[in-house]
Structures are given as C-alpha cells and as structure tokens.
C-alpha positions as a printed Julia matrix, in Angstrom:
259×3 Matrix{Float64}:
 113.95   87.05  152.25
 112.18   85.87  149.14
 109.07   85.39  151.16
 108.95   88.37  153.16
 109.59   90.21  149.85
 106.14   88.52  148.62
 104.15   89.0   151.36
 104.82   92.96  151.29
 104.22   93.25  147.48
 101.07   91.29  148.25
  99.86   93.3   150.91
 100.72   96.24  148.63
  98.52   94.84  146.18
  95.95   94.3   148.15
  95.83   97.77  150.05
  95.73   99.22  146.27
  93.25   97.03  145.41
  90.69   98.24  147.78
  91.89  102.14  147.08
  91.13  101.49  143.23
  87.64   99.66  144.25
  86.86  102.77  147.2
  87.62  105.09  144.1
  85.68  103.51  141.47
  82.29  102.94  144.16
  82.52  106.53  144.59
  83.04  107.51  140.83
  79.96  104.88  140.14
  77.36  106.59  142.71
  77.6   103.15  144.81
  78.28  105.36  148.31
  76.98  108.11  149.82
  77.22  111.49  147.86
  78.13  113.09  151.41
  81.17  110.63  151.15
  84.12  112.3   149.4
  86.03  110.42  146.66
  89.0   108.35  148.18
  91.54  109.77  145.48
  90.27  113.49  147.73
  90.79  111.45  150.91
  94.42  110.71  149.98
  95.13  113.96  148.61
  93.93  115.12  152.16
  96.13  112.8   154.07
  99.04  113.81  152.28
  98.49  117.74  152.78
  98.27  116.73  156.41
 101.65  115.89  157.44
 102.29  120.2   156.86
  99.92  121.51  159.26
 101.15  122.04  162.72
  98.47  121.4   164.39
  98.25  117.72  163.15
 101.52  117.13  163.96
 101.35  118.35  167.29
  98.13  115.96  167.29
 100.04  113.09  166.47
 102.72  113.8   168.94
 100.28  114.09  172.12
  98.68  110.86  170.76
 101.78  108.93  170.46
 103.34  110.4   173.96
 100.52  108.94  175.95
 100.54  105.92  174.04
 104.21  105.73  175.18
 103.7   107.09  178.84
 101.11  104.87  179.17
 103.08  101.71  177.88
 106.12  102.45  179.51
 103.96  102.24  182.91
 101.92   99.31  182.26
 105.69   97.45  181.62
 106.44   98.65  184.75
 104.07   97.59  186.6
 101.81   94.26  185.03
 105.53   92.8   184.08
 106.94   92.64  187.9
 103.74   91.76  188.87
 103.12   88.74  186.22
 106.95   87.71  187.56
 105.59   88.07  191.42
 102.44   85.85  190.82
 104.04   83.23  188.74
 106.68   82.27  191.22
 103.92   82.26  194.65
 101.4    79.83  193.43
  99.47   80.79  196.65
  99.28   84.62  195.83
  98.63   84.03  191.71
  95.58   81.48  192.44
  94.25   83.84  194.85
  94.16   86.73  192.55
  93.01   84.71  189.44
  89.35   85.37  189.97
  90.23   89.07  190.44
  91.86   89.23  187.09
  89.71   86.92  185.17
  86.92   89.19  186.18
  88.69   93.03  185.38
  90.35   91.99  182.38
  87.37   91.11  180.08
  86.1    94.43  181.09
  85.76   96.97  177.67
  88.28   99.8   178.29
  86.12  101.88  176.58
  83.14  101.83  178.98
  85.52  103.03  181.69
  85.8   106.41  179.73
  83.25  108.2   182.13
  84.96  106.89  184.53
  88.69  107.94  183.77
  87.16  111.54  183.01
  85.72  111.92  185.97
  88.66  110.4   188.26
  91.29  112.15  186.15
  89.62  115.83  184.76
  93.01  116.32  183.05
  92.25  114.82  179.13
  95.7   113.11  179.2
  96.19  111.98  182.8
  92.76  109.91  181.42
  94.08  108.62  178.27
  97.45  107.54  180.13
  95.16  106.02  182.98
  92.74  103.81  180.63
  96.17  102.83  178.24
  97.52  101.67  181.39
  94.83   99.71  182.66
  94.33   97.93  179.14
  97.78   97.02  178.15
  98.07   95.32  181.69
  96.05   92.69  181.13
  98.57   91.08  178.06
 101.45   91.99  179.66
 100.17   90.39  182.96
  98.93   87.36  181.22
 101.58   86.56  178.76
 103.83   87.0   181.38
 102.25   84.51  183.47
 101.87   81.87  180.59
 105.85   82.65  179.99
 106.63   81.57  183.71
 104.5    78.27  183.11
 106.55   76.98  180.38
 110.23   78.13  181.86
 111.91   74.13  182.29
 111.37   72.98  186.0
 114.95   71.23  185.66
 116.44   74.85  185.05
 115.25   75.96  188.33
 115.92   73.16  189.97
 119.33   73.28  189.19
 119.48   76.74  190.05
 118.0    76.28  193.54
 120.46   73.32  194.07
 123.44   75.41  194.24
 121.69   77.83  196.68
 120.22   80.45  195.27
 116.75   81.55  196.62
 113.32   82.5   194.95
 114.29   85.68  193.97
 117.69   84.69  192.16
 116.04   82.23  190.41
 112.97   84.16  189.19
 115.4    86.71  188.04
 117.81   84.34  186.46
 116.26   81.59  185.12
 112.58   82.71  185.03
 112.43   85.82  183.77
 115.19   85.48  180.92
 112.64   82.52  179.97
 109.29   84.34  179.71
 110.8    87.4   177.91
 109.85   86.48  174.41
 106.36   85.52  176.03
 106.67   89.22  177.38
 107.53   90.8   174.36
 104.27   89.01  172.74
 102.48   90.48  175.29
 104.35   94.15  174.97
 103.32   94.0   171.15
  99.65   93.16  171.85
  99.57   95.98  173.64
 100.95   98.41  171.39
  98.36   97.11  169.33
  95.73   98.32  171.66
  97.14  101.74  172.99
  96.0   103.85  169.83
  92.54  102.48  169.96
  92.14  103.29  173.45
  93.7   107.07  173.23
  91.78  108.16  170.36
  88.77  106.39  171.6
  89.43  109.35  174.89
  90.11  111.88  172.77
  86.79  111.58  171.29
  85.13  112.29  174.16
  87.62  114.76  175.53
  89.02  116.63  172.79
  90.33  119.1   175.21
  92.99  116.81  175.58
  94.39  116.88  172.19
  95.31  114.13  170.15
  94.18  112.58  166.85
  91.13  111.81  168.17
  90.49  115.81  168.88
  91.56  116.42  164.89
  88.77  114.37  164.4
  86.11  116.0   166.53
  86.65  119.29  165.11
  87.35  117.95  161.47
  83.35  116.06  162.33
  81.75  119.29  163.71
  83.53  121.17  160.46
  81.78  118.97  158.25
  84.95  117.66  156.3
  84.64  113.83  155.74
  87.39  114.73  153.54
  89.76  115.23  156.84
  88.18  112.95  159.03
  89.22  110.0   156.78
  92.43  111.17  155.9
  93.68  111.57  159.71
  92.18  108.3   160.03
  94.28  106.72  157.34
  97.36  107.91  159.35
  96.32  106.48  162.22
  95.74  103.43  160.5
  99.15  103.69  159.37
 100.24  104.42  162.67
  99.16  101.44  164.09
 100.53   99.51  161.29
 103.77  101.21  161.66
 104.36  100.52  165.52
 103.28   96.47  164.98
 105.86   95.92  162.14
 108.79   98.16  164.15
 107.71   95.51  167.47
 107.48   92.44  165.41
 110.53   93.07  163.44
 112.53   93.67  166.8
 110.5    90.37  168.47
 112.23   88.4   165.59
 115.25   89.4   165.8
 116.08   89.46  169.43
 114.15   85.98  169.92
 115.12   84.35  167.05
 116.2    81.68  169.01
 112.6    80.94  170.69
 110.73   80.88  167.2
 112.91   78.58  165.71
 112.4    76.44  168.3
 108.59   76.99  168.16
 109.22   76.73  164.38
 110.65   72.98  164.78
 108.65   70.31  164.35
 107.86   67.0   165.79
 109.86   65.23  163.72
C-alpha cells in the first residue's frame, strides 16, 4: 500500500510539475503568443464538464469506444482460442495476420468513411479492427504457455478438443486476455478521435475539437484535450486495477523468482 501510495503522490508531483513549468514558459514569452496560458487552459477544462454539448461529446466518444470493444472481444477472443488449439489453421493464417496487423489504423480512415458513410458505424469499424490485433495475439501467446500436462490429463479422461480448450485452455490464457483487453482500451480513444477529426459529423471529442480549431480557441482545444488525456488515463487504471485483482494469482507467480 505504502508503495502504491508513493507512486501516485509522485506522479502527482510530476503532472504539477510540468503544469507549473507550461505556466511559467508562457508567463516568460518562451511559447507562442497564439498559445494561451495553461492556468486559461485549465480554467477551460474545468468550465467544460457544464456544457451539454461536451458531455454529449464525451458520451458518443466513449459509446463507440465501448461498442467497438465489446465486438472486437467477441470476435478476435474466440478466434485467438480457435487458432491456438488447430496448429494447422493458426500457421496457415500467421502470414495473414503478421501482414494486417502492423497496418496504421489511421491510414484506413478513407477507407472506413467511404465503406461506412455513417461517422460512427466508421469509428466502431476502425476500433474494431485495431483492438483485434492484441486481443488476437495475446490470446494466442496465452494458449502457448497453458501446461501441456493439464490437457493431457484432461483429454485422458475423455473429453475432446472443445472441452478442453474451454476448460483448461481458456481459464489459462485469461489473464493473457485481459493484457490484451487493456492494450486495447489503450488504443480505442486514439483511434475514435483520430475519426472524428476527419468526420466531425459524427460527433465525438474529436468533433469538439474541429469546431473549437475552426473557432480559433486554443484555449478549448487544449482543455478538451486534457480530458481526453484524462480519459485515457482513467480507463487504464479502472482495467489495471481490475487485472490485479482478479489475477492476482498469475502475477504473483510471474512475480516469483528463480530462487
């Protein structure tokens, strides 16, 4: 507890650090004069949480975020399961991943826009297709370290593939899955502001920002960035904290040493 307690008042410290120096470069003349002052930034962020139309911004960010997590579980988790336990299928469609997933989700924009002219059916499409590629991974590295005895055992007394993948297999690559789950949530904000940019129509925080750009105020721009800074921040401590806790048996294994 005593550590965790020092590592927050650090990182406290340190995020007021660099709010002091940000204020005191822009009291000094060190940045831009069409840069506002970040004590004006902060004041802006927390007049924002009172509009409506932010908040309704946040919301459709975060509900495609979630739509588009919720399917990419759905689907890159059974499959990840499927090509872990037929060796055949998962070599054969190695290449084929190896090759997508590198791909920058953010160059498929045009693409998404074009395939889905609905704003948010494009956002949900793109979060999809990059939160896959952990899931699908981790997944896979999950399977490759469940303990060959277990299933052996398993299969001993009967049961098929499919018993065995579900008992033994799966059970053993969730905290590998839940790695992969929070890597994504990691990712899903960049990718649905990064649409909303381009297609404010859809809403969003990245649509607060277009029209806070083309309105001239740096002022708001920042300030709904900070908040989707926090945000992000936000969803990775909620994921890691529940990680921890239900797999507290699998890093204190990790955690043990050698010796």
């Amino acid at each position: 507890m005593t550590g965790r307690l020092e590592r927050v008042l650090l990182g406290g410290a340190g995020v007021v650090a660099f709010l002091a120096v940000a204020e005191a470069a822009g009291r000094a003349g060190l940045v831009p004069e069409a840069l506002p002052y970040m004590s004006d930034v902060l004041a802006e962020a927390a007049r924002l949480p009172a509009e409506a139309a932010f908040r309704a911004d946040v919301l459709a960010t975060l509900a495609a975020c979630a739509s588009g997590l919720a399917i990419a579980i759905g689907v890159a988790v059974p499959a990840g399961l499927l090509l872990g336990t037929v060796p055949v299928l998962e070599r054969s469609v190695r290449p084929l991943v190896e090759f997508l997933r590198p791909i920058p989700s953010v160059s498929l924009i045009p693409l998404a826009m074009f395939l889905f002219p609905a704003g948010q059916d494009a956002k949900i499409a793109l979060i999809v297709y990059t939160c896959s590629w952990p899931l699908l991974v981790n997944t896979l590295y999950g399977l490759g370290d469940v303990d060959p005895l277990a299933k052996e055992t398993l299969r001993s007394f009967g049961f098929g593939p499919p018993a065995v993948a579900l008992r033994v297999s799966l059970p053993s690559a969730a905290p590998f899955i839940a790695t992969g789950v929070r890597i994504a949530v990691a990712v899903t904000l960049i990718v649905a502001v990064s649409v909303e940019l381009l297609a404010p129509g859809a809403g969003g925080i990245g649509a607060f920002l277009s029209l806070a750009g083309s309105a001239n105020r740096v002022d708001r721009m920042l300030a709904a960035t900070l908040w989707a800074g926090a945000l992000g921040l936000g969803a990775n401590l909620l994921f890691v904290t529940a990680e921890r806790r239900l797999f507290r048996w699998h890093h204190a294994r990790a955690g043990e040493g050698p010796g």
